[in-house]
N, C-alpha and C positions, 0 to 999 in steps of 0.2 A: 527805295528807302535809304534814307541817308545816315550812315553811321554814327552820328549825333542823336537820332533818335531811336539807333538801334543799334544794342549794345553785342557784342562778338556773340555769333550762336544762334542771337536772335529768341524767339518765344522760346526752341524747343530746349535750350541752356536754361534759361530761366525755370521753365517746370520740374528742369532735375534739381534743382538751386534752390526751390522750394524747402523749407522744413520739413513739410506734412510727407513729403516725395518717400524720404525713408521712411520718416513712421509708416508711411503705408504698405508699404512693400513688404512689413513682418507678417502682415492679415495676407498677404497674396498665397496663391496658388505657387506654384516650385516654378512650373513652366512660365508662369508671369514675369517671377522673382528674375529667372533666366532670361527674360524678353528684357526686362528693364536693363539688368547689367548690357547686355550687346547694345541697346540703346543708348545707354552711356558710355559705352567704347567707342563708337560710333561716333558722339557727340564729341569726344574729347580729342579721335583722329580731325577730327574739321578743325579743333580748335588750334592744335599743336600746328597742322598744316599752317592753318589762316598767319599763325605766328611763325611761321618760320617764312611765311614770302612780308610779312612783316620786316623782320628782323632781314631780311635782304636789304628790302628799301632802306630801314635806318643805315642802313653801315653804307650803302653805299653815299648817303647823304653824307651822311657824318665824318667821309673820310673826302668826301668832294670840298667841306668846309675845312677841314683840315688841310688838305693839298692846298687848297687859297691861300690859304693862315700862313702856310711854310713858306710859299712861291715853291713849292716841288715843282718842276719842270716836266714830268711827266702828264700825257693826258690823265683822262678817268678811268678810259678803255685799257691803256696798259696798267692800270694798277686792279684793274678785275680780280684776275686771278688769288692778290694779295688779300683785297675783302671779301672775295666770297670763300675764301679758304678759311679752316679754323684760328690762324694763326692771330695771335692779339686777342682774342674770345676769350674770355676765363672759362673756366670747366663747366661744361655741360649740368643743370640741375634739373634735370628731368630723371621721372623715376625708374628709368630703363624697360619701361613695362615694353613686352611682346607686342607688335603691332598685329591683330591679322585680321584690319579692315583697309579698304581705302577710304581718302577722304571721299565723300559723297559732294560731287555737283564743285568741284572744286572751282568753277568759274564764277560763282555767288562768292566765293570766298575773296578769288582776286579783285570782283567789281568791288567788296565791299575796300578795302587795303586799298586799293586804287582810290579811295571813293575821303579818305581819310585826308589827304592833303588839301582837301577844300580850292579845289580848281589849278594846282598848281601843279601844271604837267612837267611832271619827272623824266619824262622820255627825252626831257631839251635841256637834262640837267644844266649842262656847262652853259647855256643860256640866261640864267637863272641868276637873280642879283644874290646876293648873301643877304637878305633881309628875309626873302621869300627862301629861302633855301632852310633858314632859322624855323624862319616859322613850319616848314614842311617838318625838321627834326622834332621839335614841340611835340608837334601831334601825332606825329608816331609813336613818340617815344610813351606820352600819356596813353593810348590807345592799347599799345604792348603794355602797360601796366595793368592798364583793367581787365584783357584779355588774359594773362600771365591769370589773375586772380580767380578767375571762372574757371580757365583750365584747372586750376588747384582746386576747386569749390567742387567741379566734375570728376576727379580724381579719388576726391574724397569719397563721393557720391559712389562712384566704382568700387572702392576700397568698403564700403558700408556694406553693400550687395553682395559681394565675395565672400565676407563676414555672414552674413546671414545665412548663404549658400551653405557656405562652412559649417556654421551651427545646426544645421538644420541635420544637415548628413553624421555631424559629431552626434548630435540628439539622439538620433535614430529616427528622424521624423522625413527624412528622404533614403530612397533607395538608389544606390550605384548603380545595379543593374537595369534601372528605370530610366536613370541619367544616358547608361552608353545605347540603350533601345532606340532612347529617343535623339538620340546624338546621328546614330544611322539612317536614322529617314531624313534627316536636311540634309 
């Protein structure tokens, strides 16, 4: 499936991204409610991944057009270290949240990120005219933006769940010690 026709995440982003997704989630069951949020952890660890071997390729792009642009005399290889480091990144805007899933199937993620420059093998960067190198920037750079958006859309969706959780236990309409019962058998 080709990235064009399928947007970061795929179906299982889209059904958290849904409207009806939270409203329904208030009717569920406690352990349901609980099942959705890890699903949405879940979903949001693929996506933050998927974006972060993203955000490799653009920079390394970006700094390959750059090094042209300059005539920097240095290869690609020896300025590695400089792009894949934080330095030049403005400050991280993610919401610090605890990770404690991995990404799932992280090779789905690389085909799809691989799958985004529309036939233009990155692996031969320096090979590469500045026309096609442009165009490779493009569509990363679009793709991290619609990705970036879902991640936030999934975040939300996390942040709505926790919320409910929260309420439920403030209400009195969940029990703590049901919570760490059932916390001990996974």
């Amino acid at each position: 499936m080709s990235p064009k026709s399928a947007p970061a995440g795929g179906a299982a982003v889209d059904a958290l991204l849904d409207p009806a997704f939270l409203e329904n989630a208030t009717t569920q069951p406690m352990s349901e409610v609980r099942r959705l949020r890890r699903e949405a952890e879940q979903q949001e660890v693929n996506l933050s991944y998927t974006r972060r071997l993203l955000q490799g390729r653009l920079d390394i792009v970006r700094r390959e057009l750059q090094r042209r642009s300059e005539h920097d005399g240095r290869s690609l290889v020896d300025l590695l270290p400089e792009i894949l480091s934080e330095k030049g990144r403005g400050p991280a805007h993610g919401l610090g949240r605890h990770q404690t899933v991995q990404p799932h199937a992280p090779e789905e993620y690389e085909s799809w990120v691989n799958g985004l420059t529309g036939g233009i093998d990155l692996s031969a960067i320096s090979d590469l005219i500045d026309a096609k190198l442009e165009k490779a920037a493009r569509a990363l750079a679009e793709a991290e933006s619609g990705l970036s958006e879902r991640r936030r859309g999934v975040q939300h969706v996390m942040d709505g769940l926790a919320g409910e959780l929260g309420r439920r236990y403030r209400d009195g309409e969940a029990d703590v010690a049901a919570l760490l019962a059932d916390e001990g058998r996974h």
